[in-house]
DOSELO-515281 format. One record per residue (C-alpha): residue in one letter; residue number from 0; x, y negated, z negated. Coordinates in Angstrom, 3 decimals. Example, Ala and Ser with C-alpha at 12.3 -4.5 7.8 and 13.67 -1.06 7.14 Angstrom:
<rs>
+----+-----+----------+----------+----------+
| aa |   i |       c1 |       c2 |       c3 |
+----+-----+----------+----------+----------+
|  a |   0 |   12.300 |    4.500 |   -7.800 |
|  s |   1 |   13.670 |    1.060 |   -7.140 |
+----+-----+----------+----------+----------+
</rs>
This chain:
<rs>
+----+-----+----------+----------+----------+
| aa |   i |       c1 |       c2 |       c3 |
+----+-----+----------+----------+----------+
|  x |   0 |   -0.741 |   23.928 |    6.998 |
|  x |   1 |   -4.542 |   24.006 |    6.947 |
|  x |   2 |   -4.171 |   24.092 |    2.974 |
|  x |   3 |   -2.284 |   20.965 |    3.194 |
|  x |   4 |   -4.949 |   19.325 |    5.547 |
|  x |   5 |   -8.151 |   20.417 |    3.621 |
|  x |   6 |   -6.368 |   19.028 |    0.279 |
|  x |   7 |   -5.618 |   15.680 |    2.160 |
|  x |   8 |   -8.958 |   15.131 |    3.569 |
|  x |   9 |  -10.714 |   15.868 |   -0.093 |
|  x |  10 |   -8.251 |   13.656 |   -1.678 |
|  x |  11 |   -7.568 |   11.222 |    0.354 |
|  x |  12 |   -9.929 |    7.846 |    0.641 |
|  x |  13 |   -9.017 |    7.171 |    4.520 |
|  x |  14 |  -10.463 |    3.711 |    4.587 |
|  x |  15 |   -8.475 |    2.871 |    1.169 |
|  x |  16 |   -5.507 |    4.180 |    2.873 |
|  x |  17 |   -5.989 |    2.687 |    6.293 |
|  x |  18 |   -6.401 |   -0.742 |    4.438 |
|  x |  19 |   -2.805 |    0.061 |    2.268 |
|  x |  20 |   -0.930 |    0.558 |    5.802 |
|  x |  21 |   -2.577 |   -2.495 |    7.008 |
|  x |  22 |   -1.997 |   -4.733 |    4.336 |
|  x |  23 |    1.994 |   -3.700 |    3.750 |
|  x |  24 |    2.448 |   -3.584 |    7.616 |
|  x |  25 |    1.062 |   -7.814 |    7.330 |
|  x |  26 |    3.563 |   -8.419 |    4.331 |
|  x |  27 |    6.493 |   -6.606 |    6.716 |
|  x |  28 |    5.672 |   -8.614 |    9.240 |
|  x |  29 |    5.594 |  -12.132 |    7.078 |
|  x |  30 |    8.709 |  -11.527 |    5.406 |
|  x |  31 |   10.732 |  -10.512 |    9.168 |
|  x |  32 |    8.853 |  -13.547 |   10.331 |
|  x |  33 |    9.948 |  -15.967 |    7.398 |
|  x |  34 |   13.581 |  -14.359 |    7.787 |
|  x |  35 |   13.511 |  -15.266 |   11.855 |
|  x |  36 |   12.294 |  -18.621 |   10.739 |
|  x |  37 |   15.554 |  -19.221 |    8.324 |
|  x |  38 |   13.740 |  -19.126 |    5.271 |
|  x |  39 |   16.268 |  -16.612 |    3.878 |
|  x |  40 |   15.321 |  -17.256 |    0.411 |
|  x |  41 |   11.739 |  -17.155 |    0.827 |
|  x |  42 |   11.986 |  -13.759 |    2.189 |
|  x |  43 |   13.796 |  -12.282 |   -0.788 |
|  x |  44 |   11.266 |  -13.693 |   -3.289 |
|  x |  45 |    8.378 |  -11.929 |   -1.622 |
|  x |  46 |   10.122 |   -8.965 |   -0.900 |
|  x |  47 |   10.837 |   -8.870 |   -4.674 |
|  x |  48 |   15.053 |   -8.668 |   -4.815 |
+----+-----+----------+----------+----------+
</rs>
């Protein structure tokens, strides 16, 4: 386990991966919000399918 966790924190940029979580957690939240809001369609554009 402490292999695992020194390979992660050389290879891993935290703030680039902070900012990834962020950023899908806002589109998550747009597309549930678009669906609540009835724009069906909408959603499944931005979600891509």
């Amino acid at each position: 386990m402490d292999n695992v966790k020194r390979w992660f924190n050389q290879n891993v940029d935290k703030k680039q991966m902070t900012t990834l979580i962020v950023t899908s957690a806002a589109i998550g939240l747009a597309v549930y919000g678009a669906r609540k809001a009835g724009f069906g369609t909408v959603a499944t554009v931005v979600k891509g399918g």
